[in-house]
N, C-alpha and C positions, 0 to 999 in steps of 0.2 A: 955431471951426469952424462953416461953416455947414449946418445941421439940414437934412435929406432932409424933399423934400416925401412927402406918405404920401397918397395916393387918397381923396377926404372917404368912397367907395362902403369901403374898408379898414376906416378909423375906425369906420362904423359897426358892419363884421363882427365886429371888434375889441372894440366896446361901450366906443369911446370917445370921444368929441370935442370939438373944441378952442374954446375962450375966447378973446375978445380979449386981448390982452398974453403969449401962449403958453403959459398954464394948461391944464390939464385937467383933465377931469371925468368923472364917470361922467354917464351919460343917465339919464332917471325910469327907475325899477326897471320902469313900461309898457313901457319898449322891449327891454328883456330878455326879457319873457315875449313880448313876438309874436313877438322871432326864434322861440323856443325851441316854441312853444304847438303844441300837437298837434289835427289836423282836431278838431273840437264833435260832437255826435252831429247827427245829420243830422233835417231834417225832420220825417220821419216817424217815428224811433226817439224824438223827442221827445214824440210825440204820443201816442204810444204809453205809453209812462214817464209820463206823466199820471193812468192809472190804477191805479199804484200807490199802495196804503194809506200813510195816512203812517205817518211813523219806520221805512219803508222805507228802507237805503241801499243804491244801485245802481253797480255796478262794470261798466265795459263797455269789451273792445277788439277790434275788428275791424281784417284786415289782406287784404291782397290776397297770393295764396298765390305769384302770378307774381313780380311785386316787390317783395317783403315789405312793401309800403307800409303805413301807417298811416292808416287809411281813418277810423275813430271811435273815439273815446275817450274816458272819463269814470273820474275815483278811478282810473287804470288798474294803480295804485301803491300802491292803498290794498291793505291784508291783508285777505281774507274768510275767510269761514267756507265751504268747497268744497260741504261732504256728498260723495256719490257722487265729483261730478270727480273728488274725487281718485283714482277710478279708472284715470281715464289717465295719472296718475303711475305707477301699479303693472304696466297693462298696458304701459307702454315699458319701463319696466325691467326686466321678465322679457322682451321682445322680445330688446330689448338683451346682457343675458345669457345668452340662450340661444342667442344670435347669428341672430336672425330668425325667419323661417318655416322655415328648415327645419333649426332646433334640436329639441333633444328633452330628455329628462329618460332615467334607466335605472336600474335596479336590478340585481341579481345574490347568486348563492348561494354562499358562499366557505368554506373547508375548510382545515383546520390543515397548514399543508405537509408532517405529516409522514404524512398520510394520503393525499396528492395520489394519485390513479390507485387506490385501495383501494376494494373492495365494502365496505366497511365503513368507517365516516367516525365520530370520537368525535360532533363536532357539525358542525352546517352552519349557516352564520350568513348573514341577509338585511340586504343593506344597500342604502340607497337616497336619494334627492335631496330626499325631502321634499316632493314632486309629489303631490297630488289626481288623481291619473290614474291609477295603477296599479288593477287591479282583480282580486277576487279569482281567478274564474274567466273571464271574458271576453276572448278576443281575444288576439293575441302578445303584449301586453304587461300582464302576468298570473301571479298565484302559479302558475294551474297549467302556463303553460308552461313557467316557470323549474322546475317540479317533473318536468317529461315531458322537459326538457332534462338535467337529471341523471341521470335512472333512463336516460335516453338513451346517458350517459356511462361508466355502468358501475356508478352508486350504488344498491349493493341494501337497504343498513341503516344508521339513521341512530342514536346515541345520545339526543341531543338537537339541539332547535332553538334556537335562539339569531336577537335582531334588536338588530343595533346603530342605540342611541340615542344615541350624540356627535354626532351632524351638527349639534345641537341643543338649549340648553338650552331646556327647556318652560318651566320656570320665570319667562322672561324674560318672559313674556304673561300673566303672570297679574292686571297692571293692567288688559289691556285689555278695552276695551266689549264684544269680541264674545264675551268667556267663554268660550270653546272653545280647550283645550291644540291647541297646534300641537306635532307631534313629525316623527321622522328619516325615518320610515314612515307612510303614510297609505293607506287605500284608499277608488276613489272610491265603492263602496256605503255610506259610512259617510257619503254627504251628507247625510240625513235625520235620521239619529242616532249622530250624532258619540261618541267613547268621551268622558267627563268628568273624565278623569283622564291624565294619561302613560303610567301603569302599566296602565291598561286597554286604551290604543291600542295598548303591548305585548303584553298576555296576549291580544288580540282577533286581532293579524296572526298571529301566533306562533302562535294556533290554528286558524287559517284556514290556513297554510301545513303545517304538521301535518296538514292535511284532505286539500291536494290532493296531497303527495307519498303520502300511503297510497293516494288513488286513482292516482296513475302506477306503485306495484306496488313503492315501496319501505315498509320496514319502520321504524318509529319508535319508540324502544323508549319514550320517556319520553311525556308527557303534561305538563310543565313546560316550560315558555318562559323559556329563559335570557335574559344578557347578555351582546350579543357582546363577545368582545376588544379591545380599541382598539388600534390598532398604536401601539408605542413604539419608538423609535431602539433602536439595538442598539449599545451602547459596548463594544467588545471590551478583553479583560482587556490590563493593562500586560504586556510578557513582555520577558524578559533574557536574556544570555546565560551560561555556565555562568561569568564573571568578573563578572558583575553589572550589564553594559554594558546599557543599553535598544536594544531591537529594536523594529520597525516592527509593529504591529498586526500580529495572523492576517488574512488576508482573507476568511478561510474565515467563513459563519456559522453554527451550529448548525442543526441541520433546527429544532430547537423553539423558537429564535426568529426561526425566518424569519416572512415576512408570511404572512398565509392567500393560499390560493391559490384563484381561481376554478373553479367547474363549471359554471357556467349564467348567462346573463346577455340580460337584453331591455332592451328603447329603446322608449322610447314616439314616440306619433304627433308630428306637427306642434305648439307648442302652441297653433295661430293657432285650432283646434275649445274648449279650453277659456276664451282669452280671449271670444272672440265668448261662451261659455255663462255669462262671469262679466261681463262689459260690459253684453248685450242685455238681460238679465231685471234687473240690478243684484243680481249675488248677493254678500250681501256676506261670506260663511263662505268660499267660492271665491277673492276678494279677498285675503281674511286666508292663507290658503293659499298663495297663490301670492305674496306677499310673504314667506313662510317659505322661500320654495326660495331667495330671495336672502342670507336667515342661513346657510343650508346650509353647511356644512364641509364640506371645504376653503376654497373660494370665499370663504366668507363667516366670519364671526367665532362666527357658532351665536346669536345674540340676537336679538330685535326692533330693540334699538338699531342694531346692526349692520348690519339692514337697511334699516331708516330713510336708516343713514347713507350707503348705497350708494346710493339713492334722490336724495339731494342730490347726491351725486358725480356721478349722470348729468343731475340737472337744469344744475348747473354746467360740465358740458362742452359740454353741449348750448348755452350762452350764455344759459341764465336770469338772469335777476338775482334771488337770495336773501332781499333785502329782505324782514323781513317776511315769510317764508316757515319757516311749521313744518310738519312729517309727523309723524302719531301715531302712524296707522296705515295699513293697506291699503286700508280699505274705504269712510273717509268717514264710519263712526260715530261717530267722537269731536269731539266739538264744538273742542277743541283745533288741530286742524289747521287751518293758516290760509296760502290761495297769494291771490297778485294777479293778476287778468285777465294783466296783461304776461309773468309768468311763466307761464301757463297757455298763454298764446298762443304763445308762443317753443315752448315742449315739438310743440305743434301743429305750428307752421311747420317742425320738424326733422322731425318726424317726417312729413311729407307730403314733403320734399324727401330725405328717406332714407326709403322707404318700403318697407324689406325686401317687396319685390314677393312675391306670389305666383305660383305657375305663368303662368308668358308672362310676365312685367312684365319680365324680366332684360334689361338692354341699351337699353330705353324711359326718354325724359324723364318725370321725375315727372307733368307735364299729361297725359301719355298714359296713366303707369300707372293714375292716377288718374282720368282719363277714362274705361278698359277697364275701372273696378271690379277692378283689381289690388292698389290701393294695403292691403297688410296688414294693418295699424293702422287705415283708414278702413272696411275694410269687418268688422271685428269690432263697430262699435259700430252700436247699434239706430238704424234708418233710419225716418223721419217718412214719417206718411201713410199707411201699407198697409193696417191695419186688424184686421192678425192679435190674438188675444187672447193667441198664446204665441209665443216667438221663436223662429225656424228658425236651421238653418247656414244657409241660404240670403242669406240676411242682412237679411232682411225680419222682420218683428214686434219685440220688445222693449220698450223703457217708452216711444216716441216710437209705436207703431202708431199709437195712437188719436188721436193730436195734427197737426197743420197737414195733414190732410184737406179733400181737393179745392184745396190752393193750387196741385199741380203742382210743387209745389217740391223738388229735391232735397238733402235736409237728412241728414248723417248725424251724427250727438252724442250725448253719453252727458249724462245726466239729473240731478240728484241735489236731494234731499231731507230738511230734519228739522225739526220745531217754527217754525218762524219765517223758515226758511231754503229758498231753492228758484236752482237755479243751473243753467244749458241749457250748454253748449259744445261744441262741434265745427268740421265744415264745413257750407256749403251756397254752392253754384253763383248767380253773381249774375245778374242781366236782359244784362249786358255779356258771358257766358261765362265769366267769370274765377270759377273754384276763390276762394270766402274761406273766412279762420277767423273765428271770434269769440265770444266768452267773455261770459257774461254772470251776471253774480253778484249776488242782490237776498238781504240781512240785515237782520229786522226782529225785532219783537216776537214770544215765540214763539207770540202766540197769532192771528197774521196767516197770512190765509185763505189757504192755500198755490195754490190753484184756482186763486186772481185772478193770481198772480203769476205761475204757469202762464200765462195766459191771457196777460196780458200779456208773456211772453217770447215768446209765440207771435207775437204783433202784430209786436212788436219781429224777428224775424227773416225776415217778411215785408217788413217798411220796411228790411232793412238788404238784401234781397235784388235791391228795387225801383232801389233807390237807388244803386247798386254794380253 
């Protein structure tokens, strides 16, 4: 039979080509990598990268946000050490789960059904998401609205208080760097002095809400902060008939094991006010927080691992590649956590082209939402250049104020830093108009001058803005 001619332009796509006498070969392993080889860093990002210290190593990928093209790259595949970035791991994924901008979080005050509609209640149990928002007295979403909601409702005396802890085992953090129990209830006055224990962040809400339902004018007889009831399935008893045949379950369920039933319940704001408060400054207790509302129960499995693992789940739907990719934690403390430029940029690139708009974005090309400073996720993280020494909602100040001052450049990225280690990533607007991302990750000695490396990612995203 005779053998089909094949296009010599095929062969080479093919990575094969042919020897006299009809043999075949592979071509030098050269000709594989230039099909394959990804743009060099450019020019000036070289020039740049020069003054870096040695036993510095540098991870770099930039991508154009229009055509997802791959504009520069270097190690783009190699595992780094994040620090912070890893914060926009944690901030897409509570976007994500909370289903955008205008997701919330809630809490509420729940009552044993057999007391439903009674001025008098044995206990009232607080349960809630796990959220750094709620706050004790401040604003609708708040112990003491849920307590002027009740008294609202007809609740004049309370036995006891009660806050359920299963959303959450605390226990599961107690490896981590940031040493602060994460629990099922949290309030944001406790940013500063966090309770040190589980049982304290118990007895602490439990008497804060104890406070504010005595001020809405109900009566509390006890002074002890219970544990709320965890709802269990309700298996009703076998029944027969008077010849000993099996009958079909009661359907009926006891009033005393039915579920607790609601009195009072708030939502909180947008969470787009506490990512920007946990992005712009780098807080990294806030961080750690809010990767707790992802263990949360139901939802979630109640552990750190748990959240971690939910964390990969979305970096892998999103079309990350995992390689070389660990999570530790929320906040970029732990020196364990290790992403690659490529996966860093991928999460990027989703998240500008899904960019749960805020008010006006809805129905706009991402260029646009992101052109109008709608884009969600873009304008949570601190913006280069302003000067502010503290960060606003506005979306001006944060760890980039004082950095690429007077370029003109509009850069927005989140920072991150530790020992040895300094890493820039976001977006910034090229000389061409084109929106890019790019990630740029330098791991060295830990006793290399973080300043310089600063300094030099500063260059470097100047030359990649020039250049692009």
């Amino acid at each position: 039979m005779r053998r089909a001619l094949i296009p010599a332009c095929l062969l080479l796509c093919l990575g094969v080509v042919t020897r006299s006498g009809g043999q075949t070969a592979r071509p030098a392993p050269a000709a594989d990598v230039i099909l394959t080889r990804e743009p060099a860093l450019s020019a000036g990002v070289r020039a740049a990268a020069r003054g870096l210290p040695g036993g510095v190593r540098l991870g770099v990928l930039v991508r154009d946000l229009g055509s997802g093209e791959v504009l520069e790259a270097s190690l783009a595949d190699d595992p780094f050490i994040p620090a912070s970035t890893i914060k926009l791991v944690t901030a897409a994924a509570v976007l994500a789960d909370r289903g955008g901008a205008d997701g919330w979080w809630s809490a509420e005050l729940t009552v044993p059904a057999a007391h439903a509609g009674a001025p008098s209640v044995k206990a009232v149990s607080l349960r809630g998401n796990a959220d750094p928002t709620l706050s004790a007295a401040g604003g609708p979403y708040s112990l003491r609205a849920l307590a002027k909601q009740a008294y609202a409702r007809g609740v004049r005396q309370v036995g006891e208080v009660r806050v359920d802890t299963a959303a959450l085992n605390a226990g599961s953090w107690s490896g981590a760097v940031i040493g602060v129990p994460m629990t099922a209830l949290r309030l944001a006055e406790w940013h500063d002095t966090p309770p040190g224990s589980a049982q304290a962040a118990r007895d602490r809400i439990g008497a804060a809400l104890i406070a504010e339902l005595r001020r809405a004018g109900v009566r509390v007889t006890s002074d002890t902060v219970g544990e709320a009831a965890r709802p269990a399935p309700y298996v009703p008893p076998a029944r027969t008939d008077d010849q000993g045949r099996p009958l079909p379950p009661d359907p009926a369920i006891p009033l005393q094991r039915r579920p607790e039933v609601g009195v009072a319940s708030v939502r909180s704001a947008s969470p787009l006010g506490v990512l920007a408060g946990t992005l712009r400054p780098s807080d990294n207790l806030r961080a750690e927080e809010l990767l707790a509302t992802l263990a949360a129960r139901p939802g979630g499995s109640g552990t750190l691992a748990g959240a971690l693992a939910r964390e990969r789940a979305l970096l892998r739907r999103l079309g990350a590649d995992l390689s070389g990719v660990t999570l530790a934690d929320g906040s970029g403390l732990s020196r364990e956590n290790r992403l690659t430029p490529r996966a860093l940029a991928q999460l990027l690139k989703v998240m500008y082209d899904l960019p749960y708009p805020g008010r006006g974005g809805s129905g706009k090309a991402p260029a646009q939402v992101y052109a109008g400073r709608l884009n969600a996720y873009a304008e949570a993280l601190p913006q280069a250049g302003t000067g502010e020494t503290t960060w606003r909602h506005d979306g001006r100040g944060g760890t980039l104020a004082q950095r690429l001052m007077g370029t003109g450049l509009e850069v927005r990225a989140k920072t991150g830093t530790l020992p040895g280690v300094s890493s820039l990533a976001g977006y910034v607007t090229g000389r061409s108009g084109h929106p890019l991302t790019f990630v740029i990750f330098m791991n060295g000695p830990e006793s290399t001058p973080i300043l310089t490396l600063r300094d030099v990612q500063d260059r470097m995203v100047q030359a990649i803005a020039e250049a692009h």
